[in-house]
C-alpha positions as CSV (number, residue, x, y, z in Angstrom):
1,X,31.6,-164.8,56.0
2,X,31.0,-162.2,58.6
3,X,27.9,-159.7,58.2
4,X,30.2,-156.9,58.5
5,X,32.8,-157.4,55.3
6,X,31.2,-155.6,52.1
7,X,30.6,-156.6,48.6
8,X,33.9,-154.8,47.9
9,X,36.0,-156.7,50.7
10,X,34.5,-160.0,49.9
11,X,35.6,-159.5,45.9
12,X,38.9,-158.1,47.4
13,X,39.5,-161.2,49.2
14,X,38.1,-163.5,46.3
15,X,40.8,-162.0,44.1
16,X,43.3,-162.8,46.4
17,X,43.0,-165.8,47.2
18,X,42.7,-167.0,43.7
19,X,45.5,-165.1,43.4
20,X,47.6,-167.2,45.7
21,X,46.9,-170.3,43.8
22,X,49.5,-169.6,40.9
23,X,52.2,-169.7,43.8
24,X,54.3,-172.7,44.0
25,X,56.9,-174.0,46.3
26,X,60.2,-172.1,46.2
27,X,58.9,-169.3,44.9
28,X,60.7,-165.6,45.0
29,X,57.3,-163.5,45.3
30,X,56.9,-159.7,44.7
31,X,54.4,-158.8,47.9
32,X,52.4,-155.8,46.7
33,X,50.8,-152.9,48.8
34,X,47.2,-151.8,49.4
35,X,43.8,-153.5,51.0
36,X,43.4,-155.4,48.1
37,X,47.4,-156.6,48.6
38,X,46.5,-157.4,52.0
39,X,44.5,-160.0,51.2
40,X,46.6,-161.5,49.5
41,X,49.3,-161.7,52.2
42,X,46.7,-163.2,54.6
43,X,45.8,-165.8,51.7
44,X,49.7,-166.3,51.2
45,X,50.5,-166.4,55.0
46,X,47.3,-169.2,55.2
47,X,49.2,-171.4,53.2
48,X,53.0,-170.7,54.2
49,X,51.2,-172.2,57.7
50,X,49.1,-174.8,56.7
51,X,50.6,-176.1,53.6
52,X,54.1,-175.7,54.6
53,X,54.8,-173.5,51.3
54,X,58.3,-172.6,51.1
55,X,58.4,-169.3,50.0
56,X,60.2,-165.8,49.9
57,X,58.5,-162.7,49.7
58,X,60.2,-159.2,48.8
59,X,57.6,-156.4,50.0
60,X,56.6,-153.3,47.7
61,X,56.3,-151.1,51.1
62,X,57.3,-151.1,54.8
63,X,53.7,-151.6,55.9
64,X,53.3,-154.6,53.3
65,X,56.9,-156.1,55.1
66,X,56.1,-155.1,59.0
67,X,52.4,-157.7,57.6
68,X,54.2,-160.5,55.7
69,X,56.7,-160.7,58.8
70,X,53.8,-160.7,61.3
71,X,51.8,-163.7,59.2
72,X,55.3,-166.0,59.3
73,X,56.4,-164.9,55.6
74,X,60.0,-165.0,54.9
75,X,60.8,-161.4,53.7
76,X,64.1,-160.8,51.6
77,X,65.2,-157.9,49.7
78,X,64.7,-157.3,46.0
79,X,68.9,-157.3,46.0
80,X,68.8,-160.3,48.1
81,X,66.1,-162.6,45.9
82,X,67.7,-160.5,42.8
83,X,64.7,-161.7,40.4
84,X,61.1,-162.8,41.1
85,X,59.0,-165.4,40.1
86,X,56.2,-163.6,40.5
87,X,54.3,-160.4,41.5
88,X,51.0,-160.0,43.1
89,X,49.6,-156.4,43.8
90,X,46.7,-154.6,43.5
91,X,45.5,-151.5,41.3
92,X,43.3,-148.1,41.1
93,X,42.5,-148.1,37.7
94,X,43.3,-151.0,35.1
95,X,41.8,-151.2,30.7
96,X,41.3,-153.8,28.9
97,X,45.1,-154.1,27.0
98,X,45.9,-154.6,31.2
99,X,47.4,-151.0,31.2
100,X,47.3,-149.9,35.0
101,X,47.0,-146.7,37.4
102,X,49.2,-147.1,40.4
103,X,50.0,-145.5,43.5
104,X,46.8,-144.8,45.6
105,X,49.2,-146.7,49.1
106,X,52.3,-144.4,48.0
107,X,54.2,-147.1,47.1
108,X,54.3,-147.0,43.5
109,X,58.4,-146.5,42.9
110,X,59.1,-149.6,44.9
111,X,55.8,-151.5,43.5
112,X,57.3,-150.5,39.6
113,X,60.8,-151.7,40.2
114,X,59.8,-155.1,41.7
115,X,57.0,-155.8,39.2
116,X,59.8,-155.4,36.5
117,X,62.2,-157.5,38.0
118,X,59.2,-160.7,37.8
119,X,58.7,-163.0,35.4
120,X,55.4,-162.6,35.9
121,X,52.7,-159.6,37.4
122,X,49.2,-160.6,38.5
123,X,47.5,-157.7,39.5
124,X,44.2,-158.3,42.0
125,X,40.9,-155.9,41.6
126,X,37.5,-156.0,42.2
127,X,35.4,-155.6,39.3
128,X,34.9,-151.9,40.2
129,X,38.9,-150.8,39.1
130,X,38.1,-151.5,35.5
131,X,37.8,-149.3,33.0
132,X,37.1,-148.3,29.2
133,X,39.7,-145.7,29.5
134,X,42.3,-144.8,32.7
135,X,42.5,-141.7,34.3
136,X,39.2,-141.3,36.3
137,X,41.3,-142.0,39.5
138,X,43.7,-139.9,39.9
139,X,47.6,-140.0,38.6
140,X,50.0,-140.1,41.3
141,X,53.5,-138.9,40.3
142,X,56.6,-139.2,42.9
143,X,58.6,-136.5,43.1
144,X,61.4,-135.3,44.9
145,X,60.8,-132.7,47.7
146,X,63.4,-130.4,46.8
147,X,61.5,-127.7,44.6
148,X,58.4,-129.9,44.1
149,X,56.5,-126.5,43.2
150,X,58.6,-125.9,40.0
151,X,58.2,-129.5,39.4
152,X,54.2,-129.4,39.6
153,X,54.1,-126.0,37.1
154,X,56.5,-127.8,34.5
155,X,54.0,-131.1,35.0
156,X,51.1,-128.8,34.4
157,X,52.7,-127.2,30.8
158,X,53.6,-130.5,30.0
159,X,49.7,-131.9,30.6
160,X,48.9,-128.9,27.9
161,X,49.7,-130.5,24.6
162,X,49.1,-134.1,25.8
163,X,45.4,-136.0,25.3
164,X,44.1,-135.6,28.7
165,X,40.9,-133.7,30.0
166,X,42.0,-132.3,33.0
167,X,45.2,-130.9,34.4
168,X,44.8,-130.3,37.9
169,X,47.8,-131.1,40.1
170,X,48.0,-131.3,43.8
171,X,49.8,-132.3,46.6
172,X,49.3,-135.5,48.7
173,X,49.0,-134.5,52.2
174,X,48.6,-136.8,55.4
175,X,47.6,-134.3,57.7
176,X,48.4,-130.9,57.7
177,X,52.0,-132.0,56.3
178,X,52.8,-133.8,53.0
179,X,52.8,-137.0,52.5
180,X,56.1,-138.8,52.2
181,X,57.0,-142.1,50.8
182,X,59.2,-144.5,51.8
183,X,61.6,-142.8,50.1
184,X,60.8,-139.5,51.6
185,X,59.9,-138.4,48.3
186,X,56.3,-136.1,47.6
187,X,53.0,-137.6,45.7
188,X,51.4,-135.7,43.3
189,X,48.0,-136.1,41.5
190,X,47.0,-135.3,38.7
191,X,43.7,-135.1,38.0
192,X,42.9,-135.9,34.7
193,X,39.2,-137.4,34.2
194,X,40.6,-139.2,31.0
195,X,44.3,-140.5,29.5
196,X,44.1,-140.6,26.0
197,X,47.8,-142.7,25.6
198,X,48.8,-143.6,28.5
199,X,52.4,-144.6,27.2
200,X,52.9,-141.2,25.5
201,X,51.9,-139.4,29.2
202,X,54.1,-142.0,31.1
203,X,57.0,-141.2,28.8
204,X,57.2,-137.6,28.8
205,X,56.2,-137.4,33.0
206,X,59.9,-139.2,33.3
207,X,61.2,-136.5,31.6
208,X,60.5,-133.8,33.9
209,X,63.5,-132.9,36.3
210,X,62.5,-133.7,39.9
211,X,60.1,-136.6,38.7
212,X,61.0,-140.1,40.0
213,X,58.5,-142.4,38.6
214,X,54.8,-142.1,37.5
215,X,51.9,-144.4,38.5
216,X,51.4,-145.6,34.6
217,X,52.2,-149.4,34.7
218,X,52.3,-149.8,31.1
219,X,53.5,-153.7,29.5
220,X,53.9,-154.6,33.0
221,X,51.2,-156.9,33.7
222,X,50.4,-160.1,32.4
223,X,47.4,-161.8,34.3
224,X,44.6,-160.1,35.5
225,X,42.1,-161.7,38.7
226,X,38.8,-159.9,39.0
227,X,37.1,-160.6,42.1
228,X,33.3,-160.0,42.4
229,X,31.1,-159.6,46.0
230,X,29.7,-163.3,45.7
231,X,32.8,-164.6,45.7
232,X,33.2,-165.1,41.8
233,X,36.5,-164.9,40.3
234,X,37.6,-164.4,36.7
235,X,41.0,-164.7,35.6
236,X,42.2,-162.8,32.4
237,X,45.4,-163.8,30.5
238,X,47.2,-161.0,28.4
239,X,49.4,-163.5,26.2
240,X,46.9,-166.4,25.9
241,X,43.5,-164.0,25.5
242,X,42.4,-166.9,27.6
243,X,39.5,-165.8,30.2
244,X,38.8,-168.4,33.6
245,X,36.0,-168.1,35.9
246,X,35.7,-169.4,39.0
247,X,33.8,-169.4,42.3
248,X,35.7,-169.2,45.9
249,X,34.8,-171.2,49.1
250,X,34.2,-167.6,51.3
251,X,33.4,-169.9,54.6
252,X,36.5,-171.6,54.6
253,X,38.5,-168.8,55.2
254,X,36.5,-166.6,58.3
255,X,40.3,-166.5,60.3
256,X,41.4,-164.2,57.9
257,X,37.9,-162.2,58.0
258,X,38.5,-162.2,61.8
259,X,41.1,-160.2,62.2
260,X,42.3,-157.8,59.3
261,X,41.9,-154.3,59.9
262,X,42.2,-153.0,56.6
């Protein structure tokens, strides 16, 4: 393991490549976006090379495709693979009934529709992302650019009579311009220090004209895999309640160390 990768990169790529173990040949695979998602490509494109895994991969983002196209992965389109056997992607915030906060890359209206066209979600954290209660990182909402403003004030009335502490709402920018998806759609945050029900917030945020999708992954995931900085792993079951721990081998993997700029 190089001196350089943190605690947080080296549970980052523990996840991940523990992660990568539930994929079998033939596979139609949901690639997810983020650093932590990274990983998991590397992990995935490690064994697509050295294992021969036959596999298809349908990325969440253009950055996770322009990756999984570099490392050798076969990339389809969600309308080309249809359904998924799987989905692996990351997450800001996630509790313990495996509710999540999505959206910190941007890419949470493509990462939503692919995770519910899987069998099966297995989202990848370090230990760090979870929580007692979401809403500590902020809520990203897409919207659509044309009058975003009256959309954020009818967000804001809305975030009166819900359970949340905090209902401050701004714009994503990159730059001095804001951010746009792929989609070429607007984030917004909310900022809302605590979520009281999550499913009650996610409902009535889809209500609002000009509102695409929310970050609120809620019934979406099924398998959680924690990774810590020594290279511990823990994997969490939703159906079974079954918990897994595991240790992985950081040294055999320094290639993919070597070289990802994340």
């Amino acid at each position: 393991m190089p001196a350089e990768r943190s605690p947080i990169d080296t549970a980052k790529f523990a996840a991940a490549r523990r992660a990568v173990d539930f994929v079998q040949d033939g596979m139609k695979l949901g690639l997810g976006t983020g650093s932590t998602a990274a990983w998991m490509v590397r992990c995935l494109a490690e064994r697509v090379r050295e294992e021969g895994l036959r596999v298809q991969g349908v990325p969440t983002s253009s950055r996770t495709a322009d990756l999984a196209r570099e490392l050798g992965i076969p990339v389809v389109t969600l309308d080309e693979a249809r359904w998924l056997d799987l989905t692996i992607d990351g997450a800001d915030e996630f509790d313990s009934e495996f509710n999540l906060i999505k959206g910190g890359g941007a890419a949470l209206l493509q990462e939503k529709i692919v995770a519910t066209a899987s069998d099966r979600m297995i989202v990848i954290a370090d230990a760090a992302k979870e929580v007692a209660q979401l809403g500590a990182f902020p809520l990203p909402v897409e919207v659509i650019p044309f009058g975003w403003q009256s959309t954020r004030m009818l967000i804001e009335e809305a975030l009166i009579g819900l359970d949340v502490l905090g209902r401050e709402v701004t714009l994503r920018r990159s730059g001095e311009a804001p951010l746009l998806t792929d989609e070429k759609n607007y984030i917004l945050d909310l900022h809302l220090t605590r979520i009281g029900h999550p499913r009650q917030l996610a409902l009535t945020l889809n209500q609002i004209a000009g509102v695409v999708e929310n970050g609120l992954f809620i019934d979406i995931c099924d398998t959680v895999v924690v990774g810590h900085g020594d290279g511990r792993v823990t994997v969490r079951d939703l159906e079974s309640g079954l918990t897994e721990d595991g240790q992985v081998d950081l040294g055999a993997s320094r290639n993919i160390f070597a070289d990802l700029g994340e």
